[in-house]
PDB file with one MODEL, atoms N, CA, C and O in Angstrom:
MODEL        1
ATOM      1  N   UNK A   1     -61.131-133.696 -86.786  1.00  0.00           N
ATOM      2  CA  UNK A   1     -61.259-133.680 -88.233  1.00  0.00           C
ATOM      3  C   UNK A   1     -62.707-133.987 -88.613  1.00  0.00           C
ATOM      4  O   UNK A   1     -63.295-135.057 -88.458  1.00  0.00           O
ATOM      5  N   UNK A   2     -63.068-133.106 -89.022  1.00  0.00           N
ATOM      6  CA  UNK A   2     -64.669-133.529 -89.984  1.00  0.00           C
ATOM      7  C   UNK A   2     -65.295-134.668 -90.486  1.00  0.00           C
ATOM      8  O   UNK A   2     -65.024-134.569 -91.683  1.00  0.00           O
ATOM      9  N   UNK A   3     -66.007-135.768 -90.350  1.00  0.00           N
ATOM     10  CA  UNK A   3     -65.995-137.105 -91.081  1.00  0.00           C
ATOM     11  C   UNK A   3     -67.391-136.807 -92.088  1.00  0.00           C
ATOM     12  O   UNK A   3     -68.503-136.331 -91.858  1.00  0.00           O
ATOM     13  N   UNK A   4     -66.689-137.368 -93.361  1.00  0.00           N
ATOM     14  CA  UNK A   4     -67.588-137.189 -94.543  1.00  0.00           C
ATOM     15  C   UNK A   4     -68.166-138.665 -94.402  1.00  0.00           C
ATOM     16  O   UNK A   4     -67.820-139.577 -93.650  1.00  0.00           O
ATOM     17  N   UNK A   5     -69.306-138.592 -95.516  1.00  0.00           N
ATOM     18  CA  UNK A   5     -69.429-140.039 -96.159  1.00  0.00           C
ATOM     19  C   UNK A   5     -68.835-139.983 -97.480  1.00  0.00           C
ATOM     20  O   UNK A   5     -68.509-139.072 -98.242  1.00  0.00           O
ATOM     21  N   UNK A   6     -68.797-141.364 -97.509  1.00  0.00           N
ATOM     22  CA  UNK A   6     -67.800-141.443 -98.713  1.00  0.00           C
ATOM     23  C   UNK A   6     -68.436-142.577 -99.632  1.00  0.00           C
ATOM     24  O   UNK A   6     -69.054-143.575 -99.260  1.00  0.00           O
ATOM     25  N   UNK A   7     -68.102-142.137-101.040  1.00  0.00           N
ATOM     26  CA  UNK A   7     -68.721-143.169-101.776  1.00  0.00           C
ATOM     27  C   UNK A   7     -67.625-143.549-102.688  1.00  0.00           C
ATOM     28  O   UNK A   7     -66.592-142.893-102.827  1.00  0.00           O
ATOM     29  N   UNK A   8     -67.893-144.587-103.267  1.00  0.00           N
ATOM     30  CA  UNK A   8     -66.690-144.972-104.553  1.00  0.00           C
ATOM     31  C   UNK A   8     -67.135-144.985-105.889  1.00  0.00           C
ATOM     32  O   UNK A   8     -68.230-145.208-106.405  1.00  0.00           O
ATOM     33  N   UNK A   9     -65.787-144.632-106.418  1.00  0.00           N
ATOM     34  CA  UNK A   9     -65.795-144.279-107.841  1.00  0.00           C
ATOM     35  C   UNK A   9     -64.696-145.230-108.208  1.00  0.00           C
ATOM     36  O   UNK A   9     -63.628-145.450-107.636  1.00  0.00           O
ATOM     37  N   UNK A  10     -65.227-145.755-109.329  1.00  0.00           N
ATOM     38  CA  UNK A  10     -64.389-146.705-110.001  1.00  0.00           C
ATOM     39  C   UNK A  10     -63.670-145.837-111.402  1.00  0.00           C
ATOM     40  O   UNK A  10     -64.213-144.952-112.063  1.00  0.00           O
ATOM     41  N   UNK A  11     -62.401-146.371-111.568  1.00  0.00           N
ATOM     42  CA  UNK A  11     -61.231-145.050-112.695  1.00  0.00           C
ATOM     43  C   UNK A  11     -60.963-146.288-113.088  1.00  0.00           C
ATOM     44  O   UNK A  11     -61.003-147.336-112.444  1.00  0.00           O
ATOM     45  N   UNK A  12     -60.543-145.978-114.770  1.00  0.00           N
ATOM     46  CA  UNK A  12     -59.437-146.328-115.155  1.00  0.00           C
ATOM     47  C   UNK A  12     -57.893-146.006-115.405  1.00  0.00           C
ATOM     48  O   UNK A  12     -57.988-144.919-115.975  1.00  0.00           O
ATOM     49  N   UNK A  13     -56.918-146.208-115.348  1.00  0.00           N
ATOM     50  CA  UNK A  13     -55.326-146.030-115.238  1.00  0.00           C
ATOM     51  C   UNK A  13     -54.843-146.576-115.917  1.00  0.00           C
ATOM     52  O   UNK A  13     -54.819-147.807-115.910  1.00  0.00           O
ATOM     53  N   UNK A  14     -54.199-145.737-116.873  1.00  0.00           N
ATOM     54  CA  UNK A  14     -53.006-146.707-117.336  1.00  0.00           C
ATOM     55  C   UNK A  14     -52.054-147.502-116.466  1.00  0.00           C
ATOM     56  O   UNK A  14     -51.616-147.082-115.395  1.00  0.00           O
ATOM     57  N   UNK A  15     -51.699-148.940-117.115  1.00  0.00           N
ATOM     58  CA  UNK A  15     -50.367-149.732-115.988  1.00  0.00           C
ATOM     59  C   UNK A  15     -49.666-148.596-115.566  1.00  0.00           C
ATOM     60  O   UNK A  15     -49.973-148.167-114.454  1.00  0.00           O
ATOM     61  N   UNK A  16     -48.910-148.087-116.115  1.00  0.00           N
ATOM     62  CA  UNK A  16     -47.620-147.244-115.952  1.00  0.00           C
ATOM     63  C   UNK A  16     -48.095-146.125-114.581  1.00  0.00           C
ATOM     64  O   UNK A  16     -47.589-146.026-113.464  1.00  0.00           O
ATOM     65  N   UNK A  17     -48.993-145.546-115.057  1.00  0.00           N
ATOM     66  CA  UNK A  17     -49.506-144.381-113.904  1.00  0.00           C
ATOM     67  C   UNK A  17     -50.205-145.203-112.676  1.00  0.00           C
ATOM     68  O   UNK A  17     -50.612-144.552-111.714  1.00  0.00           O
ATOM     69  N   UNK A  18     -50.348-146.617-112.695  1.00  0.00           N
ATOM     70  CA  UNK A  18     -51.140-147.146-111.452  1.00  0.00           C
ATOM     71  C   UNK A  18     -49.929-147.513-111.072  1.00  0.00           C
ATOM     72  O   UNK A  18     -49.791-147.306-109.866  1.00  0.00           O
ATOM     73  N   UNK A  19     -48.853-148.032-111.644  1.00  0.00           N
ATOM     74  CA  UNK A  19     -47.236-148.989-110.451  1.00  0.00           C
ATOM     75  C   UNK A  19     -46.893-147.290-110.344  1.00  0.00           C
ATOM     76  O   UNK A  19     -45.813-147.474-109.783  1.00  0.00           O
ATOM     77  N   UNK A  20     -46.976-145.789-110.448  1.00  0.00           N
ATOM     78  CA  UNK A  20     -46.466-144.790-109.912  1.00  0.00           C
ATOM     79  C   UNK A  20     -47.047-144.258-108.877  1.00  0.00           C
ATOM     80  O   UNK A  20     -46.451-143.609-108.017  1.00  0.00           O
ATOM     81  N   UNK A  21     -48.705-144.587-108.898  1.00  0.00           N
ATOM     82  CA  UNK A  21     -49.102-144.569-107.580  1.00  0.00           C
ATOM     83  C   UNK A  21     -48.852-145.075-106.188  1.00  0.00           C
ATOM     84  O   UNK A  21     -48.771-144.512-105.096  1.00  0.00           O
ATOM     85  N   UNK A  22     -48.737-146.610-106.675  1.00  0.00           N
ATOM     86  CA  UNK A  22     -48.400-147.566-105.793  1.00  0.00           C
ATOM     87  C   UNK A  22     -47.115-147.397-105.072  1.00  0.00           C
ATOM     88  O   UNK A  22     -46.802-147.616-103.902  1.00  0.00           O
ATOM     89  N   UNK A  23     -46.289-146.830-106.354  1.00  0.00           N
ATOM     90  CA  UNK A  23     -44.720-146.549-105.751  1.00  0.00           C
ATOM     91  C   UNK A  23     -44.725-145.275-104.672  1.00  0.00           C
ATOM     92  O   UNK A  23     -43.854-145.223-103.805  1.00  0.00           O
ATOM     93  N   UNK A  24     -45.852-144.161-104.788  1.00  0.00           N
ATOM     94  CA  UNK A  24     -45.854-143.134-104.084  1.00  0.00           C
ATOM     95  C   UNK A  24     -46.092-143.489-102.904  1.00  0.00           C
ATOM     96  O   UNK A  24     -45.422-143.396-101.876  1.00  0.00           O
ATOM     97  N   UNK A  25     -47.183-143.942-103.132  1.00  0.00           N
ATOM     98  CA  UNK A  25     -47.802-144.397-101.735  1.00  0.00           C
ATOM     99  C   UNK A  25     -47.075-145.115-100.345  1.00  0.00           C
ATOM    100  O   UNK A  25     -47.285-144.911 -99.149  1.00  0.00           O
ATOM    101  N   UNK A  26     -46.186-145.988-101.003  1.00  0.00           N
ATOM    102  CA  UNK A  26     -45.673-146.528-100.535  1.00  0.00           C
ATOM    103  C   UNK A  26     -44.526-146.311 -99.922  1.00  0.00           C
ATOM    104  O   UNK A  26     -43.962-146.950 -99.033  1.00  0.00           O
ATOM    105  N   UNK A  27     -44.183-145.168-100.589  1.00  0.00           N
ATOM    106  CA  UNK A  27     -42.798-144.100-100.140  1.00  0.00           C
ATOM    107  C   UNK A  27     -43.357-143.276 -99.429  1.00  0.00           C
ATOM    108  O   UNK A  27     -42.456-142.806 -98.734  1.00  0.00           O
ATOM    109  N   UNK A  28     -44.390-142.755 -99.139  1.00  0.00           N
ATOM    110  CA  UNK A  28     -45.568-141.719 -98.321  1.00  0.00           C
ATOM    111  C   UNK A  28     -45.908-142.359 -97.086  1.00  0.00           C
ATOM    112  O   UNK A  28     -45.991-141.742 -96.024  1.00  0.00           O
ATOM    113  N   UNK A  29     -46.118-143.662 -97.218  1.00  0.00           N
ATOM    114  CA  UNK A  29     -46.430-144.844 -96.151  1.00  0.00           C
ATOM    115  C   UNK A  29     -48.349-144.322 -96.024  1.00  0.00           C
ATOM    116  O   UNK A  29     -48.818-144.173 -94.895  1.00  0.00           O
ATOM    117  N   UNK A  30     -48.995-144.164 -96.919  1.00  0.00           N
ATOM    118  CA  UNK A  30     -50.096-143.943 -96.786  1.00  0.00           C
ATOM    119  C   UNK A  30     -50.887-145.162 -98.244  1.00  0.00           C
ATOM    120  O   UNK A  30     -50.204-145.840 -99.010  1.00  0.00           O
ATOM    121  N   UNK A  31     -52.066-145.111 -98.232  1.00  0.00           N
ATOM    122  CA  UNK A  31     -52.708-145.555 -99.288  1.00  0.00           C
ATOM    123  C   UNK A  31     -53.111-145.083-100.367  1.00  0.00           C
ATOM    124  O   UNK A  31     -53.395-143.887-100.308  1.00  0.00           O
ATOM    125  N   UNK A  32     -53.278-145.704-101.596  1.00  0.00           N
ATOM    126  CA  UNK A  32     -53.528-145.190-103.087  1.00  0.00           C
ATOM    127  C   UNK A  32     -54.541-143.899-103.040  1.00  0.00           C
ATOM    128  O   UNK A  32     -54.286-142.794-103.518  1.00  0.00           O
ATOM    129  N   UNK A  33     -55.754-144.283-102.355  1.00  0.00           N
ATOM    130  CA  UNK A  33     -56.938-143.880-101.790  1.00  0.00           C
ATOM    131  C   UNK A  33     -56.416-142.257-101.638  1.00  0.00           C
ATOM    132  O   UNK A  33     -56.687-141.218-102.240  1.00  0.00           O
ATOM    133  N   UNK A  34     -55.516-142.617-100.497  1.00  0.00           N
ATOM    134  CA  UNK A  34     -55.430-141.481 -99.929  1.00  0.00           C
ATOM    135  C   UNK A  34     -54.791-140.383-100.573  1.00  0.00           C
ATOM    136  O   UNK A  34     -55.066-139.196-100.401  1.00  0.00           O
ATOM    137  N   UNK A  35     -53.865-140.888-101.374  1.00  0.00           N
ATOM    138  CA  UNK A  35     -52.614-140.004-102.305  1.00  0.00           C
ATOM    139  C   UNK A  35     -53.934-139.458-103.645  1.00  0.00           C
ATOM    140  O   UNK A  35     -53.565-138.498-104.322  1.00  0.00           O
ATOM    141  N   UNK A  36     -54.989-139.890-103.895  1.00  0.00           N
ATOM    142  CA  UNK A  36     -55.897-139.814-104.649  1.00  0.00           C
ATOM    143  C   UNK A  36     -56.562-138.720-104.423  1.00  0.00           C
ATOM    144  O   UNK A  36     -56.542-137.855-105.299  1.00  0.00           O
ATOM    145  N   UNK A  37     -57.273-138.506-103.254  1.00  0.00           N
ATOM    146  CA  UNK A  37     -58.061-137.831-102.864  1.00  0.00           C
ATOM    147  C   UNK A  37     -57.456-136.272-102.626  1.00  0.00           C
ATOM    148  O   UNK A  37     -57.954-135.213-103.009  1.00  0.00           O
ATOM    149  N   UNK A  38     -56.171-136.500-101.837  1.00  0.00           N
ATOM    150  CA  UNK A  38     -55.218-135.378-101.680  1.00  0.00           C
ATOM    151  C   UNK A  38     -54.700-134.621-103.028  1.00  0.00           C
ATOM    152  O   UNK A  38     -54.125-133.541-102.896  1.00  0.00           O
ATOM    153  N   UNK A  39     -54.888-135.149-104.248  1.00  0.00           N
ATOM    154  CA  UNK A  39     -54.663-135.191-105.524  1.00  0.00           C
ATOM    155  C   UNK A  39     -56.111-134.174-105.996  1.00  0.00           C
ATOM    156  O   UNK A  39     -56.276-133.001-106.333  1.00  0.00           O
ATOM    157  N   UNK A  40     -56.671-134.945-105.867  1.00  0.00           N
ATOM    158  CA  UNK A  40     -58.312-133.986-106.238  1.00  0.00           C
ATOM    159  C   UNK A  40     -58.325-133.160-105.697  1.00  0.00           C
ATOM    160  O   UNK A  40     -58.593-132.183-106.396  1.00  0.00           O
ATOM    161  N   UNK A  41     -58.076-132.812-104.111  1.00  0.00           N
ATOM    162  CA  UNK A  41     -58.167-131.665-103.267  1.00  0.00           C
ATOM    163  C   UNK A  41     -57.603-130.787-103.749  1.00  0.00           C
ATOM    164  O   UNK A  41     -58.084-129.661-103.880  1.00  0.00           O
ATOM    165  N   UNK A  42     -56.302-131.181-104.162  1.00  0.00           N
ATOM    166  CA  UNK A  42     -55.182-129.944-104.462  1.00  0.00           C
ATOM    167  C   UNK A  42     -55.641-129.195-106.162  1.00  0.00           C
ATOM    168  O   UNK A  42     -55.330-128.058-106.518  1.00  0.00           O
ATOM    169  N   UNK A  43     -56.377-130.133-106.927  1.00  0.00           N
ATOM    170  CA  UNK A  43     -56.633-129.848-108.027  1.00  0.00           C
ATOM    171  C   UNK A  43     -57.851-128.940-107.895  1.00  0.00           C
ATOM    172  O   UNK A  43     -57.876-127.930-108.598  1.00  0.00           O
ATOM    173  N   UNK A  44     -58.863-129.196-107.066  1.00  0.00           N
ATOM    174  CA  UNK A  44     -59.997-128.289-107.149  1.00  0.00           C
ATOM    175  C   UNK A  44     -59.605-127.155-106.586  1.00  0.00           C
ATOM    176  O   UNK A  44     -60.079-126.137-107.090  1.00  0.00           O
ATOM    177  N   UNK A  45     -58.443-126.949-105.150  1.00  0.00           N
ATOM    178  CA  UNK A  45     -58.153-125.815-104.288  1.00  0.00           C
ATOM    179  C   UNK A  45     -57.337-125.064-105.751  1.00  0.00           C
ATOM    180  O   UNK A  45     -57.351-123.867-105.464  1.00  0.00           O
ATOM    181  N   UNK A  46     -56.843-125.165-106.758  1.00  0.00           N
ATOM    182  CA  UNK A  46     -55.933-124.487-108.073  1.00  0.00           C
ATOM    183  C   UNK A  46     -56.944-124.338-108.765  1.00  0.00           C
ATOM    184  O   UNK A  46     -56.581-123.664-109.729  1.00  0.00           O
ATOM    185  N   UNK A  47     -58.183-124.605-108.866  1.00  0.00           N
ATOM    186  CA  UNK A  47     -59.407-123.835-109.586  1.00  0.00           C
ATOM    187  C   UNK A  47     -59.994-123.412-108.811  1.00  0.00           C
ATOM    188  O   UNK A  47     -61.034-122.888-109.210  1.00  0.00           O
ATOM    189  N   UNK A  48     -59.779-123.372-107.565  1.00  0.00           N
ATOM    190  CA  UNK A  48     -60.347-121.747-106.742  1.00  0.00           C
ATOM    191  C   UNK A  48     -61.484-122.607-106.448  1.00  0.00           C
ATOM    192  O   UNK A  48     -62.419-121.818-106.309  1.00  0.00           O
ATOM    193  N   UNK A  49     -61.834-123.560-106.310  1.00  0.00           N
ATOM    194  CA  UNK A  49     -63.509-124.467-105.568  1.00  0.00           C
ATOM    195  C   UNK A  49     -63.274-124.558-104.411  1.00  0.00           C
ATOM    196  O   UNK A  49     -64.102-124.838-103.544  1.00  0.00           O
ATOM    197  N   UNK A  50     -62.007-124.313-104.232  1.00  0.00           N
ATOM    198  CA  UNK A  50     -62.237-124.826-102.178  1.00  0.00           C
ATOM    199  C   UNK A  50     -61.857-123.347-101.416  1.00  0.00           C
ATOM    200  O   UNK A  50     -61.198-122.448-101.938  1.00  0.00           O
ATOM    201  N   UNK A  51     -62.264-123.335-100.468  1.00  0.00           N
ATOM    202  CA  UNK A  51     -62.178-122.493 -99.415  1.00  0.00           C
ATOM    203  C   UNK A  51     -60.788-121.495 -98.940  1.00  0.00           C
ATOM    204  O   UNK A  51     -59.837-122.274 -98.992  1.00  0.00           O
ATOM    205  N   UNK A  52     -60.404-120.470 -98.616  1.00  0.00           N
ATOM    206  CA  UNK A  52     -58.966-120.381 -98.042  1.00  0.00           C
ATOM    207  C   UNK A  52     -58.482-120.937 -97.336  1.00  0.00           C
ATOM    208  O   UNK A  52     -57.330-121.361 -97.426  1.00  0.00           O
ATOM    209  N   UNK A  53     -59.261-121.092 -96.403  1.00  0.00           N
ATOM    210  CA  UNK A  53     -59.170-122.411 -95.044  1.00  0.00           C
ATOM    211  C   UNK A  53     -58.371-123.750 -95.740  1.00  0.00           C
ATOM    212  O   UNK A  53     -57.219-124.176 -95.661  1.00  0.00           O
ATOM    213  N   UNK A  54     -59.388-124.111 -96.337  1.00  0.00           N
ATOM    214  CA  UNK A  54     -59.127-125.194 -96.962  1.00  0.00           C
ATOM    215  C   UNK A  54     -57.797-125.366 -97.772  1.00  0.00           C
ATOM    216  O   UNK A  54     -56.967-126.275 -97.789  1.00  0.00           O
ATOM    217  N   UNK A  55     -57.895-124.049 -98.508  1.00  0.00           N
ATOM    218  CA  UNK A  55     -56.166-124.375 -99.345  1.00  0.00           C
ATOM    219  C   UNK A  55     -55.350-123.826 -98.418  1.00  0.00           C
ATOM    220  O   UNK A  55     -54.188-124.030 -98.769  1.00  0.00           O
ATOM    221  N   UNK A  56     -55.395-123.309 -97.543  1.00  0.00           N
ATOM    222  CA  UNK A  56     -54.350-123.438 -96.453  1.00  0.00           C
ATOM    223  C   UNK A  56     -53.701-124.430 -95.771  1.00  0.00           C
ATOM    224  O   UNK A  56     -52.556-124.615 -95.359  1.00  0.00           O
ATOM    225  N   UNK A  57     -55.356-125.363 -95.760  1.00  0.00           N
ATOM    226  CA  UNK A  57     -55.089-126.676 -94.764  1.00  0.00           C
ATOM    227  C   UNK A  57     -53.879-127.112 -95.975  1.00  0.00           C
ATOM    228  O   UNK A  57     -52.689-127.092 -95.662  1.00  0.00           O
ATOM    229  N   UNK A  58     -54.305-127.487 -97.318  1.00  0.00           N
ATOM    230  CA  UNK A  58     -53.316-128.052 -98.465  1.00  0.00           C
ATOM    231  C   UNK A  58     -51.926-127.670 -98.424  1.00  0.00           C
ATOM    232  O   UNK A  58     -51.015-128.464 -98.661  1.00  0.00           O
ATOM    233  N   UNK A  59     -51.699-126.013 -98.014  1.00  0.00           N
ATOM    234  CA  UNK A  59     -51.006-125.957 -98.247  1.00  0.00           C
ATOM    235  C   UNK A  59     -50.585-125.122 -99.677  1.00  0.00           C
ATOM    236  O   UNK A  59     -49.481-125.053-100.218  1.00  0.00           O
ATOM    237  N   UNK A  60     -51.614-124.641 -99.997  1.00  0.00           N
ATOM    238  CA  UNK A  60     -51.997-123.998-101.269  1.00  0.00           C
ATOM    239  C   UNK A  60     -52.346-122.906-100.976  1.00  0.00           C
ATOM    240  O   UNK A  60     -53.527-123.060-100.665  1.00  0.00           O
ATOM    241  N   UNK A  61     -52.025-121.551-100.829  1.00  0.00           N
ATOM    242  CA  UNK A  61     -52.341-120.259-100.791  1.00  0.00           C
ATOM    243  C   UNK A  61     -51.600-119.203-101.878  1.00  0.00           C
ATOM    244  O   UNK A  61     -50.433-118.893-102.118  1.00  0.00           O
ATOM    245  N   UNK A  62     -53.486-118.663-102.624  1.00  0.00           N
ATOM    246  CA  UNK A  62     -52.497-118.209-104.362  1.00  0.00           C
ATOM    247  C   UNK A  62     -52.721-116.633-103.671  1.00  0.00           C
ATOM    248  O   UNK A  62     -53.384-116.125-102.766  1.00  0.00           O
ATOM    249  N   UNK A  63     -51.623-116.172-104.812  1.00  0.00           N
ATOM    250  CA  UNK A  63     -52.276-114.457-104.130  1.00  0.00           C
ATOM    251  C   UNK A  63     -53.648-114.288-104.874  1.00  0.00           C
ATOM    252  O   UNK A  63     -54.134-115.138-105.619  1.00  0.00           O
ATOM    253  N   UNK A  64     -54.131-113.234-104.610  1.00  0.00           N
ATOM    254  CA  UNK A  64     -55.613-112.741-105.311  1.00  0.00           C
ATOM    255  C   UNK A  64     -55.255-112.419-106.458  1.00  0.00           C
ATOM    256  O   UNK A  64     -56.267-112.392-107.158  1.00  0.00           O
ATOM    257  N   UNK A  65     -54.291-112.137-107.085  1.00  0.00           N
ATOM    258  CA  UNK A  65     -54.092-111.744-108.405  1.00  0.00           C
ATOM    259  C   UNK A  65     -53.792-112.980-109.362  1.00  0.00           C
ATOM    260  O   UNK A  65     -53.743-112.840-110.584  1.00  0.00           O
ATOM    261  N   UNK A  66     -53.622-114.024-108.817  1.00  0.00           N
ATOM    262  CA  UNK A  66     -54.073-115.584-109.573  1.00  0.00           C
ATOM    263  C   UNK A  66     -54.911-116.540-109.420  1.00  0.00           C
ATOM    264  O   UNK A  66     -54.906-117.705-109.818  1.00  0.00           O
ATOM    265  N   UNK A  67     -55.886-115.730-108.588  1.00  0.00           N
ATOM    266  CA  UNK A  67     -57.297-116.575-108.827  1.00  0.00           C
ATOM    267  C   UNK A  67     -58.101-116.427-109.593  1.00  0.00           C
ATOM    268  O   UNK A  67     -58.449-115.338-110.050  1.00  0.00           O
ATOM    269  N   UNK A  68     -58.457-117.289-109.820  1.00  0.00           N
ATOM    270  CA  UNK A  68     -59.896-117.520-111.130  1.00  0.00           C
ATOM    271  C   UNK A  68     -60.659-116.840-111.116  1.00  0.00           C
ATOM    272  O   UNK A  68     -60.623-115.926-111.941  1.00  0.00           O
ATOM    273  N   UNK A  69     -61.621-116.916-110.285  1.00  0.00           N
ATOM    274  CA  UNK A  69     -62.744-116.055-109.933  1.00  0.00           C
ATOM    275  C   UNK A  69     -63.805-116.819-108.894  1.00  0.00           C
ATOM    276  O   UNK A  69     -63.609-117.987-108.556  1.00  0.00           O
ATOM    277  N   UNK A  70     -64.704-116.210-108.523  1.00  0.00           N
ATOM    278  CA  UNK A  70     -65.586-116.384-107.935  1.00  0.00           C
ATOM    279  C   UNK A  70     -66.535-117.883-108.304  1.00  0.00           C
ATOM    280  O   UNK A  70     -67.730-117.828-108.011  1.00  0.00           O
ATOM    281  N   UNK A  71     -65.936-119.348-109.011  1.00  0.00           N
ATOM    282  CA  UNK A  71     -66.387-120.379-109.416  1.00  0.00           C
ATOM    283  C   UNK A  71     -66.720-121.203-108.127  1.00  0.00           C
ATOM    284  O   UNK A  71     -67.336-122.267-108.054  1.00  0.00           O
ATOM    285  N   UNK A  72     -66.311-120.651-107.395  1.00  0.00           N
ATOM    286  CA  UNK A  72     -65.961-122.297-105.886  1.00  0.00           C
ATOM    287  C   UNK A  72     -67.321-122.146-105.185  1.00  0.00           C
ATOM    288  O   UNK A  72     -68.433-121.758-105.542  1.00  0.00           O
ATOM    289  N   UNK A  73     -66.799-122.598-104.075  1.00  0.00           N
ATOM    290  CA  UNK A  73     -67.934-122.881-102.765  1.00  0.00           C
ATOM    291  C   UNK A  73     -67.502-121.204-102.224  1.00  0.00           C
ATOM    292  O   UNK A  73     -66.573-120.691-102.848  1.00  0.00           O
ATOM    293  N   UNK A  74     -68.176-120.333-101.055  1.00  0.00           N
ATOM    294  CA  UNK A  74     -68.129-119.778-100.140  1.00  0.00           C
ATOM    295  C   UNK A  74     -66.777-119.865 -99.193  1.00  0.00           C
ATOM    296  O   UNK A  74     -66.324-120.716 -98.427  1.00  0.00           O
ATOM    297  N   UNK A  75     -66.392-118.650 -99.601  1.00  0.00           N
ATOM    298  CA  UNK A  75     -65.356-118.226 -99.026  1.00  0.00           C
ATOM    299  C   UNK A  75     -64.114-118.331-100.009  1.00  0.00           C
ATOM    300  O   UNK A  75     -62.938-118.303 -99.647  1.00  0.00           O
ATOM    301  N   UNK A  76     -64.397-118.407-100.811  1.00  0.00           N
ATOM    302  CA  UNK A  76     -63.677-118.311-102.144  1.00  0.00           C
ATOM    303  C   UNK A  76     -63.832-116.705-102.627  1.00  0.00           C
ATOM    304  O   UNK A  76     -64.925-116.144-102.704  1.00  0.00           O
ATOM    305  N   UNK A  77     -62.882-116.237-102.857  1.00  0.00           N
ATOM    306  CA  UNK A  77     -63.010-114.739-103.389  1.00  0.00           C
ATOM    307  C   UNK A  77     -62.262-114.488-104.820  1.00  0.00           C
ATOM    308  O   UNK A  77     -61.555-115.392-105.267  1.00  0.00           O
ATOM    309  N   UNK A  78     -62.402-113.373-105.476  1.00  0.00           N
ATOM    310  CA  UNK A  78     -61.626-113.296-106.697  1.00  0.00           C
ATOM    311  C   UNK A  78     -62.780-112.302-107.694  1.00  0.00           C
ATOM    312  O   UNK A  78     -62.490-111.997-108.851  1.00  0.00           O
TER     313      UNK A  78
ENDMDL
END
């Protein structure tokens, strides 16, 4: 697996949407962090920024006739 660097970003949450994280996570057996990031991934791979590769890895593969366009990184088509 690829190792990035990583930096932090501080969010705010409503109570309600932070005890639904916590509850995910915890049913996932993974961390907030992680359910977070997988969250962003999946959101940028549905605006067409990530790779096919990449929304494959997700788990996300749109046909060509519902992609955005040509907005992403390389290897993005549309």
């Amino acid at each position: 697996m690829k190792k990035y660097s990583q930096s932090r970003i501080v969010t705010f949450v409503p109570d309600d949407l932070k005890r639904l994280l916590i509850h995910v996570a915890n049913l996932r057996g993974e961390t907030i962090s992680t359910l977070i990031r997988r969250a962003l991934r999946r959101e940028l791979a549905l605006l067409n920024y990530l790779t096919d590769e990449e929304k494959k890895a997700l788990g996300i593969m749109m046909p060509e006739t519902e992609k955005v366009g040509n907005r992403g990184r390389k290897g993005s088509r549309g």
